[in-house]
C-alpha positions in Angstrom: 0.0 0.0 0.0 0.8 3.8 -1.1 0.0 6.6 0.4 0.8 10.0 -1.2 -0.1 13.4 0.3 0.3 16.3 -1.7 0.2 19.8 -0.6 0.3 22.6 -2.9 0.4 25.7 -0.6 -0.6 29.4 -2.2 1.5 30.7 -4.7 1.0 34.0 -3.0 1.7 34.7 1.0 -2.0 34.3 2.9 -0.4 36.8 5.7 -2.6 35.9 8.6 -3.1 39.5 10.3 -4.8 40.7 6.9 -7.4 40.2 5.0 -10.4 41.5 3.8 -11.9 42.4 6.7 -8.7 44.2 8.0 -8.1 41.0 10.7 -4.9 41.6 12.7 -2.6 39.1 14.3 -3.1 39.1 18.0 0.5 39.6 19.2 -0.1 37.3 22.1 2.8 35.2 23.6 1.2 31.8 23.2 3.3 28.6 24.5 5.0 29.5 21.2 4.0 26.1 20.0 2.8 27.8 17.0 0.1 25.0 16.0 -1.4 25.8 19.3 -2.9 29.1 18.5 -3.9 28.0 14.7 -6.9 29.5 14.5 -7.1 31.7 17.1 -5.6 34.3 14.9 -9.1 35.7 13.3 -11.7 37.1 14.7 -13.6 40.0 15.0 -11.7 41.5 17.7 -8.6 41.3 19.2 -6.9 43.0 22.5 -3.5 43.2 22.7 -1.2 43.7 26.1 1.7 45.0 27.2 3.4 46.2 30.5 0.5 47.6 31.5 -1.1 49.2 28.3 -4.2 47.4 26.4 -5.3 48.5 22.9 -8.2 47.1 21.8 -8.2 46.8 17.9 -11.3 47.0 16.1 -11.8 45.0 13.0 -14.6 47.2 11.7 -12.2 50.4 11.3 -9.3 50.5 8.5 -7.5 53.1 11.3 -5.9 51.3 13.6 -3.0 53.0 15.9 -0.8 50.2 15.3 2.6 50.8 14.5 5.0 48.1 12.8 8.4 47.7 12.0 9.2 45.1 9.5 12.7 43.9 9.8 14.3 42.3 6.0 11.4 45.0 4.3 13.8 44.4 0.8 12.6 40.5 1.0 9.5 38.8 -1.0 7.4 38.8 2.7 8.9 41.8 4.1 7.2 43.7 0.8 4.3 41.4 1.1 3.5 42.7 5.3 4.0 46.0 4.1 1.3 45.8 1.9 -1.0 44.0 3.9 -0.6 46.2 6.7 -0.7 49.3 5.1 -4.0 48.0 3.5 -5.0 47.2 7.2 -4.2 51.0 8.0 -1.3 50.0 10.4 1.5 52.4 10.7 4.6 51.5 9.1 7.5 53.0 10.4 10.2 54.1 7.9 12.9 52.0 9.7 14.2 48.5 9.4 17.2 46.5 10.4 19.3 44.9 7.8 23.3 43.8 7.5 26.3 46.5 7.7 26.3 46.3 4.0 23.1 47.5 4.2 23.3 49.8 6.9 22.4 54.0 5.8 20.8 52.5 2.5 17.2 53.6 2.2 14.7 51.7 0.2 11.3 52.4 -1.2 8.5 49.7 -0.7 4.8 50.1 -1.4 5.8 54.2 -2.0 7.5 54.7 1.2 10.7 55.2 2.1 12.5 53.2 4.7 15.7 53.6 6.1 18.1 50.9 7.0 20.4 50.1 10.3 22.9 47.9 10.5 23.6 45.8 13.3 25.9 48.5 15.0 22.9 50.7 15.8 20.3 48.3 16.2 19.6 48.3 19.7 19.6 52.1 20.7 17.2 52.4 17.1 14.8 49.7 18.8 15.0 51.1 22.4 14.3 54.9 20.8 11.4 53.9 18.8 10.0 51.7 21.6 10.2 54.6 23.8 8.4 56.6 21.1 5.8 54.1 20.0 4.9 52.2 23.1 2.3 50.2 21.3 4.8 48.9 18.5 5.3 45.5 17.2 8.0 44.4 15.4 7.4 41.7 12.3 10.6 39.7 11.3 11.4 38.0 7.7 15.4 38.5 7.8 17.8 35.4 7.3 18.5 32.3 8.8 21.6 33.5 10.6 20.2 36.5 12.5 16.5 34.7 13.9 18.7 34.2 17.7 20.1 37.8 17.1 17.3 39.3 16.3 15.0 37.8 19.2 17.6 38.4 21.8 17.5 41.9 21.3 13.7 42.4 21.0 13.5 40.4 23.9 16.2 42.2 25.8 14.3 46.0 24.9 10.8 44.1 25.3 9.7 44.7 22.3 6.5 42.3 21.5 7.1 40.4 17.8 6.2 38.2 15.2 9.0 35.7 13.7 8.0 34.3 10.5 12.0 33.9 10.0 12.1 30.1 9.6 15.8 28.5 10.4 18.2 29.6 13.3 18.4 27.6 16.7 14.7 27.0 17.1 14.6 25.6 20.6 17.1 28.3 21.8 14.2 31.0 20.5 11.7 29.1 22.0 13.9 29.5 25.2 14.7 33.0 24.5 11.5 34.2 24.8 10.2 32.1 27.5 12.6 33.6 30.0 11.9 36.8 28.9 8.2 37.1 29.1 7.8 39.3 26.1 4.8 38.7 23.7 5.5 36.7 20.4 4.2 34.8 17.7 5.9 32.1 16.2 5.8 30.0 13.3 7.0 28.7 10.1 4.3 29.3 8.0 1.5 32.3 8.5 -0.9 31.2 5.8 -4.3 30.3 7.3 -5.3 26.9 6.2 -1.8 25.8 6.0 -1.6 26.4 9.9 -4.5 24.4 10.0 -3.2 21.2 8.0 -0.3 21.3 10.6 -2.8 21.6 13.4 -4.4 18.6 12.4 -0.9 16.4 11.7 -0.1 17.4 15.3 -3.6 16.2 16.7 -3.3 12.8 14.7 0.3 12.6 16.1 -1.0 12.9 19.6 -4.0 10.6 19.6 -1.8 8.0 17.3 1.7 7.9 18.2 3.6 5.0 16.6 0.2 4.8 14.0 3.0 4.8 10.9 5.6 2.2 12.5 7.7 0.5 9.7 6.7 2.5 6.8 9.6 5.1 4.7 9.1 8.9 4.3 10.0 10.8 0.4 9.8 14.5 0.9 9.9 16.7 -1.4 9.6 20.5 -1.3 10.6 23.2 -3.8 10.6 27.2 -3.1 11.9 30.4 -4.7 15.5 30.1 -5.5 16.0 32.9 -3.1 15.0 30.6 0.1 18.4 29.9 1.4 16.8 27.4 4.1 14.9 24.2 3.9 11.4 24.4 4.4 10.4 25.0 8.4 6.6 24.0 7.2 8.2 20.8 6.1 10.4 20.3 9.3 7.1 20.8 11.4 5.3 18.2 9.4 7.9 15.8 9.0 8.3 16.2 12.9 4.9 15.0 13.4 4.9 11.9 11.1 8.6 11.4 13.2 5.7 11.2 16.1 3.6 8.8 14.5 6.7 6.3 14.0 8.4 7.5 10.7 11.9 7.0 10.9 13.0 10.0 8.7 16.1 12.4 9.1 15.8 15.7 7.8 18.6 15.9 5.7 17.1 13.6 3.5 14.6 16.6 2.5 14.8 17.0 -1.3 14.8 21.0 -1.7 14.3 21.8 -5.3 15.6 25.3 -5.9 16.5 25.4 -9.8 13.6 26.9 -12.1 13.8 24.6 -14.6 13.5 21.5 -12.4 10.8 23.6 -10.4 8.9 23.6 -14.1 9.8 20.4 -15.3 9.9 18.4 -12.0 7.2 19.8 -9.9 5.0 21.1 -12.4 5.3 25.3 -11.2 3.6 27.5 -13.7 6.6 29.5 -14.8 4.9 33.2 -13.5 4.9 31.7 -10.1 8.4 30.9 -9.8 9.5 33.9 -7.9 7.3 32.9 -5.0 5.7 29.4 -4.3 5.6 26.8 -2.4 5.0 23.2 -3.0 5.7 19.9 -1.2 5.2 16.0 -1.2 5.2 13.9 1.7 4.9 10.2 0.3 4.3 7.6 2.6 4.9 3.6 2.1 4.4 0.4 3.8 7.5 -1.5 5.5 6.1 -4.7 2.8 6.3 -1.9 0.0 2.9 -2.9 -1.4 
């Protein structure tokens, strides 16, 4: 017996805090198990805390008093919470941290522009605009390298965040913000009903451990040739079939980053290439029937 699962995710970023009824993330520091608070993210309200301020955010109103700084703005999902929260009628501050090369370059996205700091500056910027903005949440899509960097320091000024940054030391950031308390969401995928497949895998994995005992995992995922990491939605699914008694080890994740393989191979319309995300989890008996 066979099973094959396929999952073709949007070709386009569902960014969870926007949509057409102006929904906002709820910056609240769940157990940062991010399957956990799945679909707790829409609504038509949300209250958000910190220290000992509340701002309740009305979904019924495109003004919101929000104000967000999106760190890696230059990147595919930087641009794309931008525009989504600027659509929401967030403020979006005209600052963001990038690398040293970076650092005094100002770029334009959706018509503004915003300046960049390199790491250097970065924590007197954050502590001065956290001061200034006491409501402000900071939204993260940088690099690999800098996730741990990154939360140390909003964790250390107290700033309250969403990482969508998948790679880094991901039990160390778990950690990280644990000890400190500050509000956070995150996860390795922000699209709705994608959050809600992984919900369900880590239910089944719960009520079924060992279910999948003896049988051999292919997977199979292929992004944008500018993702520089493996998949963390594919980590966090693989880690549940792990759970359900698939021996697997996660090096043995195919990532298929060449466009022509992504065409040929996978089957990606060619005007989607820029941005997608597909992947295969095949599944298959320990008699290989």
């Amino acid at each position: 017996m066979s099973l094959q699962l396929q999952n073709l995710l949007h070709y386009h970023p569902d960014l969870s805090f926007s949509n057409n009824n102006h929904q906002i993330m709820q910056a609240s520091r769940v157990s940062i198990k991010p399957l956990n608070f799945a679909l707790s993210l829409y609504g038509t309200q949300r209250t958000i805390r910190r220290r000992s301020l509340t701002t309740v955010v009305s979904m019924s109103t495109k003004s919101v008093d929000i104000p967000i700084m999106v760190n890696g703005c230059g990147g595919k999902m930087g641009k794309a919470v931008i525009k989504a929260a600027d659509t929401a009628g967030l403020q979006i501050l005209s600052v963001s941290f990038g690398s040293a090369e970076e650092s005094g370059q100002t770029v334009q996205v959706c018509g503004k522009d915003i300046k960049i700091h390199g790491p250097s500056e970065r924590e007197d910027v954050l502590a001065s605009l956290y001061d200034e903005y006491p409501n402000l949440i900071v939204v993260d899509y940088t690099v690999p390298s800098a996730v741990n960097d990154n939360a140390n320091l909003y964790c250390k000024v107290g700033v309250p965040f969403v990482m969508g940054t998948t790679g880094g030391d991901r039990d160390l950031l778990y950690k990280t913000v644990e000890d400190s308390k500050v509000y956070a969401v995150i996860s390795p995928q922000m699209g709705k009903q994608v959050v809600a497949f992984l919900a369900a895998m880590e239910i089944m994995a719960e009520q079924f451990p060992g279910a999948f005992s003896g049988y051999s995992l292919q997977v199979l995922e292929s992004h944008q040739a500018g993702k520089l990491d493996t998949s963390g939605t594919a980590k966090a699914v693989i880690s549940c079939f792990q759970k359900l008694g698939v021996s697997f080890d996660m090096n043995q994740i195919q990532m298929i980053r060449d466009p022509k393989l992504q065409i040929e191979m996978v089957g990606v319309p060619e005007d989607h290439l820029s941005g997608h995300a597909f992947h295969m989890y095949h599944l298959t008996s320990p008699d290989q029937t």
